[in-house]
Phi, psi and omega in degrees: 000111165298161204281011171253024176223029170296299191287329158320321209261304184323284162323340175254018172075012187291347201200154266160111145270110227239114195274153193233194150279307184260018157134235215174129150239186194234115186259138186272153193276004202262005175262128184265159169324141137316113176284151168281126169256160166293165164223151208292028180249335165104357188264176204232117185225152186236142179303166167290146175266159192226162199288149177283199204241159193315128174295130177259147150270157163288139228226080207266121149226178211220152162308304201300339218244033197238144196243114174330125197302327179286339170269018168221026206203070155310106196271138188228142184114017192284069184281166190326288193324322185257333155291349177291304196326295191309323210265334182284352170281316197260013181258359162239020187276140182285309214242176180276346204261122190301267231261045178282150188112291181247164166188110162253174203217122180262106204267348180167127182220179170237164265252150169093211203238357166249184193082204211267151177201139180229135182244150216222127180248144180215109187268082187300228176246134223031019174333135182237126189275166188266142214290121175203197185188177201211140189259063167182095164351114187256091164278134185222148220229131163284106150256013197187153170049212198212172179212187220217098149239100203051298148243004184249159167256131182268121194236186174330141184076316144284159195217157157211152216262159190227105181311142150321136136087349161314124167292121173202153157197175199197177206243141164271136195279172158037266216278353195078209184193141188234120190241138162253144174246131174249122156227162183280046175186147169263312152241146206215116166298189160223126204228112196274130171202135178076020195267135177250132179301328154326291158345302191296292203292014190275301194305322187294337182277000173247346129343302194291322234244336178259344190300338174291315170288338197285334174296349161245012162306141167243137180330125178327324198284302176305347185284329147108000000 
């Protein structure tokens, strides 16, 4: 580095000037001391340093400011089978809209493609999702109404955690159901798995039979 651009890089925190006996060199600031190890001779030797790790901040997000779930949530597994599934969804769907009924939102993740990320679901009534699975561990929290998972019911305040890669869905009760999701990842697919045509026309028949209402339904939390 030339030395006229030592006190410039010093004043913008870019570099740490470290005095030597033999002169001075430049350590980027963003490196902590190397820990000293012993070595089995008794003598003191030090590792390579290594970068710290990103300062995370507090961190303020808003509902208005929430981004669709399908730009962090690729779907995937979509085969002969699953597209038959799909086409018996769409010969009893009222509307044009593929995902009538349900909608999620991703309300906050943080930046790159790993960390935190929280997501907000609204399942109308009885909504049923098709049998899937997600490669990154989901807890997910009941905020409003009720869901129907396998013999147990989940109502407000309850919640249950789902491993990467668990096949799993469930039905939203009466009243729909409003969920938050938590996970250690920011992108996470949704992978259609294990659907039985039985399965499909199940979901269609409540597709058929609710779909008219879902459109002026309002979320369980408003309802008081």
């Amino acid at each position: 580095m030339p030395l006229w651009v030592e006190p410039i890089a010093v004043r913008i925190g870019l570099v740490k000037i470290v005095s030597k006996r033999a002169g001075c060199y430049a350590r980027p600031s963003n490196f902590r001391k190397a820990p000293v190890m012993s070595s089995t001779d008794g003598r003191e030797s030090r590792s390579m340093a290594t970068p710290k790790s990103p300062l995370k901040r507090l961190t303020i997000f808003r509902a208005q400011d929430a981004t669709p779930a399908l730009e962090h949530m690729p779907v995937l597994g979509i085969d002969a089978s699953v597209e038959h599934g799909l086409q018996i969804l769409k010969e009893a769907n009222p509307t044009d809209d593929l995902n009538h009924g349900s909608g999620t939102t991703v309300l906050f993740h943080e930046p790159g493609d790993t960390g935190m990320s929280l997501a907000y679901g609204w399942f109308k009534s009885g909504y049923i999702l098709p049998r899937h699975s997600h490669n990154a561990d989901c807890l997910y929290y009941v905020l409003a109404g009720e869901l129907q998972l396998g013999s147990q019911v989940l109502r407000k305040g309850d919640g249950m955690f789902i491993p990467a890669n668990a096949v799993y869905a469930y039905q939203a009760g009466p009243e729909g159901v409003e969920v938050l999701e938590f996970r250690n990842a920011t992108q996470f697919h949704f992978l259609f798995k294990n659907n039985t045509e039985a399965h499909w026309r199940r979901i269609a028949e409540v597709l058929r039979n609710n779909g008219e209402k879902w459109q002026d339904e309002r979320p369980p939390s408003d309802k008081g």
